[in-house]
Each structure stands twice: as C-alpha cells, then as structure tokens.
VOMARVO-815907 format. One record per residue (C-alpha): x, y, z; residue in one letter. Coordinates in steps of 0.02 Angstrom, whole numbers, padded with zeros to 5 digits, always signed. Example, Ala and Ser with C-alpha at 12.3 -4.5 7.8 and 13.67 -1.06 7.14 Angstrom:
! VOMARVO-815907
+00615-00225+00390A
+00684-00053+00357S
! end
This chain:
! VOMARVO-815907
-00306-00478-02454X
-00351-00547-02273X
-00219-00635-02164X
-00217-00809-02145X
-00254-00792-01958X
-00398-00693-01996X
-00508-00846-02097X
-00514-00932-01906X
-00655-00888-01780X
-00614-00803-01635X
-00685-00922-01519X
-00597-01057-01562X
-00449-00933-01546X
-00484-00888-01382X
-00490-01069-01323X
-00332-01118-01381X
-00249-00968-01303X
-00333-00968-01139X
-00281-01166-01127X
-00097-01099-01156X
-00068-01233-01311X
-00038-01246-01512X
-00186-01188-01613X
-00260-01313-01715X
-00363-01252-01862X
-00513-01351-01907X
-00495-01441-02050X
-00674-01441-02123X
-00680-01251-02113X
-00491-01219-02193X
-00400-01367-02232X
-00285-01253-02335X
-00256-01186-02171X
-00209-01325-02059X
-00056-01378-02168X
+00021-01209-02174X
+00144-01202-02045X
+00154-01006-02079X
-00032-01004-02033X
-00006-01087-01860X
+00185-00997-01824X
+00099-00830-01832X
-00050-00905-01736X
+00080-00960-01595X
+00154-00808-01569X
-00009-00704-01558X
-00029-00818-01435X
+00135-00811-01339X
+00105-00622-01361X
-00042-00631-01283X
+00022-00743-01145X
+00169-00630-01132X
+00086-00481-01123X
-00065-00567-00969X
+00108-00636-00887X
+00189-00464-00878X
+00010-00382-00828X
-00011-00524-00698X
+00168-00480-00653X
+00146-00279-00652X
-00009-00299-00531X
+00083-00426-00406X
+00201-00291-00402X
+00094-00139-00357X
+00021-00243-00236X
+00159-00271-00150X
+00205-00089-00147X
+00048-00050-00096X
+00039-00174+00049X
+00219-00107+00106X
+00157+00090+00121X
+00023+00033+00187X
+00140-00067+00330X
+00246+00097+00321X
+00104+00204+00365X
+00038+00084+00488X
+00192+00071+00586X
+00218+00268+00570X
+00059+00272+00654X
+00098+00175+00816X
+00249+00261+00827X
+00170+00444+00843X
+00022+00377+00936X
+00202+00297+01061X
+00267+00486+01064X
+00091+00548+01089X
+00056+00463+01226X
+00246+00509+01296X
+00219+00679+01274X
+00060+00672+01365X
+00120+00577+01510X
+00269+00719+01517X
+00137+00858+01484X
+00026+00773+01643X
+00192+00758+01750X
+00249+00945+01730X
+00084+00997+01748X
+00079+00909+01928X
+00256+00998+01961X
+00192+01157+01910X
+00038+01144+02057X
+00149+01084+02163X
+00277+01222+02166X
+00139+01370+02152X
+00064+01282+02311X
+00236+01321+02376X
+00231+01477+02306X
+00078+01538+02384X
+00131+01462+02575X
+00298+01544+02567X
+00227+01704+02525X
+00108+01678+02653X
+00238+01659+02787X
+00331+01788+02720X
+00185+01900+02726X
+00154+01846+02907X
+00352+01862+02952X
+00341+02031+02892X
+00178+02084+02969X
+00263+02022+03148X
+00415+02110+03133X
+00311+02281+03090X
+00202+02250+03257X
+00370+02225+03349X
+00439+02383+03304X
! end
C-alpha cells in the first residue's frame, strides 16, 4: 500500500513548501486526507526537511563563498607584496649595477695612471 503523502499532487506540494507554510490537502480530491493529522505531520516535516536541507545548502554555499572570496584576498594581497619586493629588488639590482660602472671606471683610470707612472719611471732610468 501507498503512503498517505503519496495520494497528493506534487504541485500542489511544491507550492506549499516553496511558500514555507502547513500543507493543506484539498478536500474534493481526499477528504479522508485532510482530517488526518498523521497525513499533514508527515507532510510538515518533508517539508521542514526540505527547508532544512535548502537552509543548510544555502548555508554551505555562503560559506564557500566566503572562503573563496578570502583566498582570493589572500592571493591578491600576496601579489602586491612580491610585485613590492620585485620592484625593491630591482631598484637594488639598478643601484649596484650603477656602483659596479662606477668603480670599473675607476678601475680602468687607475690602471691607466699606473700604467703611465710606470712607463715614466722606466724612461727615467
């Protein structure tokens, strides 16, 4: 033998539980239906389950969301920060690179006045 819940139609089902109140059974269709309060208990909690079960789903995705929105603030801000050190590095990289020229300029004149030291000194002797 069927349920009781099964003998109503499922879009009057639906309507009731996407309202969110009591299921009323129609009367012409099963009026041995409507007085049993068995009938609409179990037809109440399909429908809380129902509701429970969108709540917690609602719930569940608000959730991910927000876990999603905060790696994706993570990553975000983990990104500025390397692009900060990036651009540090550089600016270091740019600034011993100048030193470097610098001192091989210096380099190359000591060496030449060196050479030219040394060149006198062998003419003077």
């Amino acid at each position: 033998m069927l349920p009781d819940v099964l003998c109503c139609s499922n879009e009057s089902f639906d309507a009731a539980t996407s309202i969110g109140k009591n299921f009323a059974v129609d009367q012409e269709n099963s009026s041995s239906l409507a007085t049993s309060p068995t009938t609409v208990e179990i037809i109440d909690t399909v429908a809380s389950k129902n509701e429970r079960r969108k709540a917690q789903n609602r719930a569940a995705q608000k959730a991910f969301r927000i876990r999603q929105q905060q790696a994706l603030d993570d990553v975000t801000k983990e990104v500025k920060h390397l692009k900060e050190q990036l651009q540090q590095a550089n600016a270091l990289k740019d600034q011993c690179q100048r030193r470097f020229e610098n001192l091989a300029r210096k380099h190359e004149r000591l060496l030449q006045a060196t050479g030219k030291m040394l060149g006198a000194r062998r003419m003077s002797n």
